[in-house]
MMTF fields as JSON, N, C-alpha, C and O atoms, coordinates in Angstrom:
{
  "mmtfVersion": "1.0.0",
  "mmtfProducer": "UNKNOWN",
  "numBonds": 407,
  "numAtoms": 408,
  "numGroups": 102,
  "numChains": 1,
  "numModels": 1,
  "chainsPerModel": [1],
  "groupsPerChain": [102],
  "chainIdList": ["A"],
  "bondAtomList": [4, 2, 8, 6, 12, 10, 16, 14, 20, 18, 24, 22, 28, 26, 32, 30, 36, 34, 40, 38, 44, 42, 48, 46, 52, 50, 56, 54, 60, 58, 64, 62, 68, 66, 72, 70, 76, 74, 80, 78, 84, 82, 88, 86, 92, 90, 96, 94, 100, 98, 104, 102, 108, 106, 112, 110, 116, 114, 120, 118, 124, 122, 128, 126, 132, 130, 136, 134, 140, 138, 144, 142, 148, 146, 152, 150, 156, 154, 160, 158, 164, 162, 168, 166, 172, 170, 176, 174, 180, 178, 184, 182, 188, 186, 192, 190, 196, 194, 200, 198, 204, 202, 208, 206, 212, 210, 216, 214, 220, 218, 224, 222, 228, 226, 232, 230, 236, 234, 240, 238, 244, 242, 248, 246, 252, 250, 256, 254, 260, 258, 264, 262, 268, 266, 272, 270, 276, 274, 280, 278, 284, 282, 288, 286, 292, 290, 296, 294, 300, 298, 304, 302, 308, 306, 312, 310, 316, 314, 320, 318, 324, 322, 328, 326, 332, 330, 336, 334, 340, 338, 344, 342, 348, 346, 352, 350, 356, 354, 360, 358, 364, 362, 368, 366, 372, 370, 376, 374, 380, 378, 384, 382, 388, 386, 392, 390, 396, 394, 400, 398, 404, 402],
  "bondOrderList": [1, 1, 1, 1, 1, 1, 1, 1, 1, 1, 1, 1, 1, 1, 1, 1, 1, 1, 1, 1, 1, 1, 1, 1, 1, 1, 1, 1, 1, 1, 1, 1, 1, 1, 1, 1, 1, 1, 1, 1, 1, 1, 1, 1, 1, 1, 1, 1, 1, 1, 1, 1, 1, 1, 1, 1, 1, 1, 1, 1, 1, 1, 1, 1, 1, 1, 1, 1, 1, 1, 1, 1, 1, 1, 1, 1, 1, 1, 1, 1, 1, 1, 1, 1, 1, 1, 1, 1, 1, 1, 1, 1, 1, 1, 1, 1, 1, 1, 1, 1, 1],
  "groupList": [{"groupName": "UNK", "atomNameList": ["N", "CA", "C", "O"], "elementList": ["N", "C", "C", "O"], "formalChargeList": [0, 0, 0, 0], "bondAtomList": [1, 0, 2, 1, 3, 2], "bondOrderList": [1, 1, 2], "singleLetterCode": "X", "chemCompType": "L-PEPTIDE LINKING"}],
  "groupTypeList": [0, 0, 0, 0, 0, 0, 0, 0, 0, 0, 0, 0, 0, 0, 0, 0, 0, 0, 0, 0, 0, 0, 0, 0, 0, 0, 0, 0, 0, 0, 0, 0, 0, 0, 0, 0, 0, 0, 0, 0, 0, 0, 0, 0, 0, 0, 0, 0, 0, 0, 0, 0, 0, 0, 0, 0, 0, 0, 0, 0, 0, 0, 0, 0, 0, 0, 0, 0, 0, 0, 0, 0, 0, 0, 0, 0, 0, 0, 0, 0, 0, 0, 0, 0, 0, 0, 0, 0, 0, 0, 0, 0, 0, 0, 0, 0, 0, 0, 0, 0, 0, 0],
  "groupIdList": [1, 2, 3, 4, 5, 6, 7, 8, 9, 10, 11, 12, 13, 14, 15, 16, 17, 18, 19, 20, 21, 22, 23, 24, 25, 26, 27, 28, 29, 30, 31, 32, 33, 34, 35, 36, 37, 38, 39, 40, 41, 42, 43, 44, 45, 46, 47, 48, 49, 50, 51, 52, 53, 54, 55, 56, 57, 58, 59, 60, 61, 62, 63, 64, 65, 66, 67, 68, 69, 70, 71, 72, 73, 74, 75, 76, 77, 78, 79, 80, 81, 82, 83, 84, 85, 86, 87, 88, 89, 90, 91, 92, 93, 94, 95, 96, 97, 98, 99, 100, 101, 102],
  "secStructList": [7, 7, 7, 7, 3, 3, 3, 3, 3, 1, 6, 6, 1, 7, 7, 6, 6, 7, 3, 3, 3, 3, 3, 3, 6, 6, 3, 3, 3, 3, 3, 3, 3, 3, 6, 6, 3, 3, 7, 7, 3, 3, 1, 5, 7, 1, 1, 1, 7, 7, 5, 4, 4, 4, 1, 3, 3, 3, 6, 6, 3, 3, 3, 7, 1, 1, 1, 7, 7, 3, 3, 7, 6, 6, 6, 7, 7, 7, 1, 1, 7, 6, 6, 1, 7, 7, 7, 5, 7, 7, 3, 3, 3, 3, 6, 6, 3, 3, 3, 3, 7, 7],
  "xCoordList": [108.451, 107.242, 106.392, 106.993, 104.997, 103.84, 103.871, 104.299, 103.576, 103.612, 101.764, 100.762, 102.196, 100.288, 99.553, 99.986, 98.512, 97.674, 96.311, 95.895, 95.213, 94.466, 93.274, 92.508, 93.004, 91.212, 90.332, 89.301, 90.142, 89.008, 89.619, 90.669, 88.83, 89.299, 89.156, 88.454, 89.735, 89.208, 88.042, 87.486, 87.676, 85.916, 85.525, 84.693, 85.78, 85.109, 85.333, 84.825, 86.241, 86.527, 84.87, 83.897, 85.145, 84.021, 83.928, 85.053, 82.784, 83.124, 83.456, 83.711, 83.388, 84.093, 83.144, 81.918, 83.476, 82.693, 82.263, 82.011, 82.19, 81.59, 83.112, 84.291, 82.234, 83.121, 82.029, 80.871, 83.512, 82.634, 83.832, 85.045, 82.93, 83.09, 83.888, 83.688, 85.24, 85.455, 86.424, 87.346, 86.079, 86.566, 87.786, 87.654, 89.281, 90.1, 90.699, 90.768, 91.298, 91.584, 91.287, 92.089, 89.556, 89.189, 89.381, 89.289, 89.606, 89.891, 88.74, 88.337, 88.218, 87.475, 88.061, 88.907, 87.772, 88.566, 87.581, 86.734, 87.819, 87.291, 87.642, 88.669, 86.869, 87.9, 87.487, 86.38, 87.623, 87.66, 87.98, 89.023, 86.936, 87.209, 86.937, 85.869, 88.373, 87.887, 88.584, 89.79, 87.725, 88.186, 88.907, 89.582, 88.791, 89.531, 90.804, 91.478, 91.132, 92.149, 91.496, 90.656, 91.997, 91.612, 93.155, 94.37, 91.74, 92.193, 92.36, 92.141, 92.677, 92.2, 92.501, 93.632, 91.503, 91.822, 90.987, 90.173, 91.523, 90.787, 89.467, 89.121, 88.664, 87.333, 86.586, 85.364, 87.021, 86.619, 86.984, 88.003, 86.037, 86.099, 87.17, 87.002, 88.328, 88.894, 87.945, 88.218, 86.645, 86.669, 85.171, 85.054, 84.338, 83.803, 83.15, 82.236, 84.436, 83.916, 83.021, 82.457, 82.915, 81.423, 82.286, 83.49, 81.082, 81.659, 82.342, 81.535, 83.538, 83.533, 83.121, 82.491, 83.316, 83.058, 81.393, 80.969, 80.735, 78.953, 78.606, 77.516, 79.913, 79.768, 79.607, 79.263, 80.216, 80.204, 81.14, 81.808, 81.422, 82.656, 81.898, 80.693, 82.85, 82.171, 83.561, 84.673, 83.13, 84.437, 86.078, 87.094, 86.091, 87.076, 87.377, 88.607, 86.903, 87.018, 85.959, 84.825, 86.748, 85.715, 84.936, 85.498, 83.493, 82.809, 82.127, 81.18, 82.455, 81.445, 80.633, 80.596, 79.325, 77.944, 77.841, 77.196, 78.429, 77.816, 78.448, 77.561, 79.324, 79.185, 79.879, 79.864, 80.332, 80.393, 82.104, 82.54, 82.963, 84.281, 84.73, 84.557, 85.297, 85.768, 87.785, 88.695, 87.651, 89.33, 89.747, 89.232, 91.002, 91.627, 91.391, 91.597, 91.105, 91.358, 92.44, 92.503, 93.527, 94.974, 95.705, 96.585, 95.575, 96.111, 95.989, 96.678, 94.348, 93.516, 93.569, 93.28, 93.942, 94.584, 92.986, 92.216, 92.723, 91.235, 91.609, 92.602, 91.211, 91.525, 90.95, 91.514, 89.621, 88.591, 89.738, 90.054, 90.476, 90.528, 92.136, 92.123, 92.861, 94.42, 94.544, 95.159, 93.915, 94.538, 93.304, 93.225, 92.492, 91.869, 91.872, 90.912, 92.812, 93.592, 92.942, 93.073, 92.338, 92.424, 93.495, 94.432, 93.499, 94.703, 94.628, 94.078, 95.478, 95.589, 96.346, 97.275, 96.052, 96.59, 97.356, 96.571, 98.499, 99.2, 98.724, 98.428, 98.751, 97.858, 98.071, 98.485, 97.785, 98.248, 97.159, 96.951, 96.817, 96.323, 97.471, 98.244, 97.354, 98.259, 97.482, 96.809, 97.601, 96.876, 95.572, 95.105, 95.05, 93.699, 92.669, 91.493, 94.222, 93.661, 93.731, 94.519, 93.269, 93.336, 94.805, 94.142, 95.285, 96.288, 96.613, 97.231, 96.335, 97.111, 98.066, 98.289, 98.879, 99.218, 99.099, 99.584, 98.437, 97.885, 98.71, 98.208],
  "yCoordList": [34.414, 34.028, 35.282, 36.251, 35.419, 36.19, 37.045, 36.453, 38.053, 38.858, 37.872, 37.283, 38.174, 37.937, 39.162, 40.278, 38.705, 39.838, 39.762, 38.644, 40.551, 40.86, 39.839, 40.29, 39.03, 38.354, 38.577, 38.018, 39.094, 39.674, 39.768, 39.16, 40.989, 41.192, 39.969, 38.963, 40.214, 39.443, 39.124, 38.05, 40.306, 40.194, 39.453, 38.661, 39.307, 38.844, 37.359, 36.853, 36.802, 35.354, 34.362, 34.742, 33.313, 32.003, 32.021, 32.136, 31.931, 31.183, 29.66, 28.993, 29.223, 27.959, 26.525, 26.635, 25.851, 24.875, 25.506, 24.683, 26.427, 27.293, 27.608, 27.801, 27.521, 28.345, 29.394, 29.673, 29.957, 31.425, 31.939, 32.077, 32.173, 32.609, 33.824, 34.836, 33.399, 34.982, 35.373, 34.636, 36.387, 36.559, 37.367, 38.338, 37.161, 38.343, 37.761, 36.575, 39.258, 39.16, 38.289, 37.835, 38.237, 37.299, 35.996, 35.265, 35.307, 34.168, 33.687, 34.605, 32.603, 32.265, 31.726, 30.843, 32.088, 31.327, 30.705, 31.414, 29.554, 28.739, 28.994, 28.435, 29.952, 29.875, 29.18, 28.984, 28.32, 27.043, 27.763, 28.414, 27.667, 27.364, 26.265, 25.784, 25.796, 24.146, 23.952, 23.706, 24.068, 24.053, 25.029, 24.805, 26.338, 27.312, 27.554, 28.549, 27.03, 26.644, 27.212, 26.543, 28.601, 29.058, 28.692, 28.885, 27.843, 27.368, 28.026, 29.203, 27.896, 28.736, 27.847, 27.725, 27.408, 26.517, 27.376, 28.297, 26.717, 27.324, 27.079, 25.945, 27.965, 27.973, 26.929, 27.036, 26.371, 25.731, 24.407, 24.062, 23.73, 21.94, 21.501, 21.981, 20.521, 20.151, 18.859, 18.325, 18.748, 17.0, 17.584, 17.077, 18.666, 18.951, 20.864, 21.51, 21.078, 22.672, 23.087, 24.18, 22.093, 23.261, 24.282, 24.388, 24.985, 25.751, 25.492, 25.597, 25.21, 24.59, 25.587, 25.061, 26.838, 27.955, 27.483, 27.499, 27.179, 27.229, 25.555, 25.087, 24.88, 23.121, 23.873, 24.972, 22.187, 21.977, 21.64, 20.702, 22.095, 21.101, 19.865, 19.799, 18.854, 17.195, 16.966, 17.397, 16.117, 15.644, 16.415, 15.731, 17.704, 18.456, 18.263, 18.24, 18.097, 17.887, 18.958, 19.193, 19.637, 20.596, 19.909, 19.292, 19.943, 18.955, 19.658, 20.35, 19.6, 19.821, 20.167, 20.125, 20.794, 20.674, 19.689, 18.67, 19.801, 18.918, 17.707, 17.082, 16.772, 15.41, 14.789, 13.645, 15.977, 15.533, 15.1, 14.71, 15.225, 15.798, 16.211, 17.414, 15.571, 16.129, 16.181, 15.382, 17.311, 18.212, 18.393, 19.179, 17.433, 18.263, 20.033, 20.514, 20.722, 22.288, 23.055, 24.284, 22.018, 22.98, 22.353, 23.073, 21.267, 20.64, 20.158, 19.698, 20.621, 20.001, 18.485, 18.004, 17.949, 16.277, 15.325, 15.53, 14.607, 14.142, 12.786, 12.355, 11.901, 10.793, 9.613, 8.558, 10.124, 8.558, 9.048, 7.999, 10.012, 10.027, 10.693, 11.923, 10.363, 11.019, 11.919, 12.983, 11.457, 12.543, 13.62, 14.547, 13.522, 15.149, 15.857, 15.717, 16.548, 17.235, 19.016, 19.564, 19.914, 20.946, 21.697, 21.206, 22.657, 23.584, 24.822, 25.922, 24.014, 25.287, 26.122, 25.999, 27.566, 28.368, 28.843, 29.345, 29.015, 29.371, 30.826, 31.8, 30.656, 31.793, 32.089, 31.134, 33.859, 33.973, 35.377, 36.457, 34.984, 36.335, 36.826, 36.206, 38.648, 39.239, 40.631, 40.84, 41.822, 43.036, 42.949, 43.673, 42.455, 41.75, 41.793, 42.144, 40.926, 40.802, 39.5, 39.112, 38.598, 37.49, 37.375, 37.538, 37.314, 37.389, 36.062, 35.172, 35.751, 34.609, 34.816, 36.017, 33.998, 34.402, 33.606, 32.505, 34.329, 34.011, 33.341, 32.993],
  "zCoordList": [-48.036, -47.32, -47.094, -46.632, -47.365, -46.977, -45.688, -44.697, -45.561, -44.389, -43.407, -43.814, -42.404, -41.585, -42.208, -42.494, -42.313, -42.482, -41.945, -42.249, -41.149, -40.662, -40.874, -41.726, -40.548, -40.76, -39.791, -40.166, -38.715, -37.64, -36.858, -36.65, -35.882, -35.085, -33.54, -33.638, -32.558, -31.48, -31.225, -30.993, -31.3, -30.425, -31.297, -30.855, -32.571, -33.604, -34.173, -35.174, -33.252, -33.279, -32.697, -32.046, -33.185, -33.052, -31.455, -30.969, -30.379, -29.485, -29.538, -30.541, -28.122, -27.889, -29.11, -29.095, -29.639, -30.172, -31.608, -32.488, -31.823, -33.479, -34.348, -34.051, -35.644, -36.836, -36.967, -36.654, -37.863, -38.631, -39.842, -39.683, -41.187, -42.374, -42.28, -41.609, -43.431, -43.003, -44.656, -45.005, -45.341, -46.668, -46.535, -45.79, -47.231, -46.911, -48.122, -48.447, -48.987, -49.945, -51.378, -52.195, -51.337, -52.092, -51.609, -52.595, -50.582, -50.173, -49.138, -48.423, -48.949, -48.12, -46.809, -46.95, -45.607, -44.877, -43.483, -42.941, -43.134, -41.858, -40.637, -40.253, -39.616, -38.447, -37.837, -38.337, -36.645, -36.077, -34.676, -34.614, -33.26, -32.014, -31.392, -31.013, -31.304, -30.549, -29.407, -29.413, -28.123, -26.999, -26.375, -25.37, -27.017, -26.625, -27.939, -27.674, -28.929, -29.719, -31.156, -31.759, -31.677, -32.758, -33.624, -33.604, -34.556, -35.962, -36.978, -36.693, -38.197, -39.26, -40.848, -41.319, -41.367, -42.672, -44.167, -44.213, -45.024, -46.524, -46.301, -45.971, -46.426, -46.079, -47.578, -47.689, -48.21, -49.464, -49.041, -48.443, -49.424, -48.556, -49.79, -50.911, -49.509, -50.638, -51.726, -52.802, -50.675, -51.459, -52.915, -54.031, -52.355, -53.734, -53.824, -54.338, -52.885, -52.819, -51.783, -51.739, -50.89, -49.988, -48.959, -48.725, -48.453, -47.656, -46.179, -45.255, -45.846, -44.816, -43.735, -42.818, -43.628, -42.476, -42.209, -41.054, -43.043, -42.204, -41.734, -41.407, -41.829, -41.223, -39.754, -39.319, -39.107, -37.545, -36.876, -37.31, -35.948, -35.108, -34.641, -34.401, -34.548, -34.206, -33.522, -33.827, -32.455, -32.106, -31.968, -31.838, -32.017, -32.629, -33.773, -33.831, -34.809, -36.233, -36.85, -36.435, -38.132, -38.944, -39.888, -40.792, -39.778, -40.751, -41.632, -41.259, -42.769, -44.348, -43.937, -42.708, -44.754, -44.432, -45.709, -45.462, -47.236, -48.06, -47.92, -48.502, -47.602, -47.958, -45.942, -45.488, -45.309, -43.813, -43.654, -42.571, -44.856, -44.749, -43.611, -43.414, -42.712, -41.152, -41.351, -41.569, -41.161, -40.807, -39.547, -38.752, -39.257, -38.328, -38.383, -39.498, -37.618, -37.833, -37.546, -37.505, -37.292, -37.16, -38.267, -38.739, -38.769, -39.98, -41.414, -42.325, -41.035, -42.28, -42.703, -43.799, -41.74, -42.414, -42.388, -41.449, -43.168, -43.209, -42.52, -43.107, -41.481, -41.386, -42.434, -42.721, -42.93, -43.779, -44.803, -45.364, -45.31, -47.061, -46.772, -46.791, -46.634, -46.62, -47.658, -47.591, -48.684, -50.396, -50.197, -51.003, -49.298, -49.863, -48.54, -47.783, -48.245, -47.354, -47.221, -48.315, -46.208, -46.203, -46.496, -47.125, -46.188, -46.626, -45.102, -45.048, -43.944, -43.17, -43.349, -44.147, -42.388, -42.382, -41.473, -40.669, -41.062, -39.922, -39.506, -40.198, -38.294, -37.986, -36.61, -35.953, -35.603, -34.389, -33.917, -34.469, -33.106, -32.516, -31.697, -30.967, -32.131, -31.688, -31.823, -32.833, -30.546, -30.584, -30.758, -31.637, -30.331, -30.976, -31.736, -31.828, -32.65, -34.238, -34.301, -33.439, -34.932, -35.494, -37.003, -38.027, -37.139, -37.885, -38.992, -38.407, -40.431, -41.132, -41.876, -42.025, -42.531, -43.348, -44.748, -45.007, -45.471, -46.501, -47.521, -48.589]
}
């Protein structure tokens, strides 16, 4: 299994209700504050590629900007579409770093 490795620092996490874009190791990634509860999913929508980091939180759900694709953000699980599933990332702030593992 993958070591954690670094994606922003604290200060540099979403406030409450926002995402924010974040690239590490060539990878795109979604961070998700919902309700105090940092998420972290594949920043690439599974259902036709958009970006999920510049969507919205709705409801506590991460939403697409292109077709409105809403993700759990700790599980990626889609409720309208079961088969097109995000891809989270287990993930921990610690020293305050934001930490996944990739």
């Amino acid at each position: 299994m993958t070591d954690f490795v670094r994606i922003c620092s604290e200060s540099e996490l979403p406030t409450v209700g926002a995402l924010k874009e974040f690239t590490v190791a060539a990878r795109s990634l979604c961070v998700a504050n919902v309700g105090g509860k940092i998420c972290v999913l594949d920043g690439t929508c599974p259902h036709e590629g958009g970006p999920l980091g510049e969507g919205s939180i709705e409801d506590g759900k991460v939403v697409c900007p292109w077709h409105a694709y809403a993700f759990d953000p700790c599980t990626g699980a889609n409720e309208e579409d079961p088969e097109v599933k995000a891809i989270a990332i287990e993930s921990k702030v610690e020293d305050g770093e934001l930490r996944g593992r990739l």
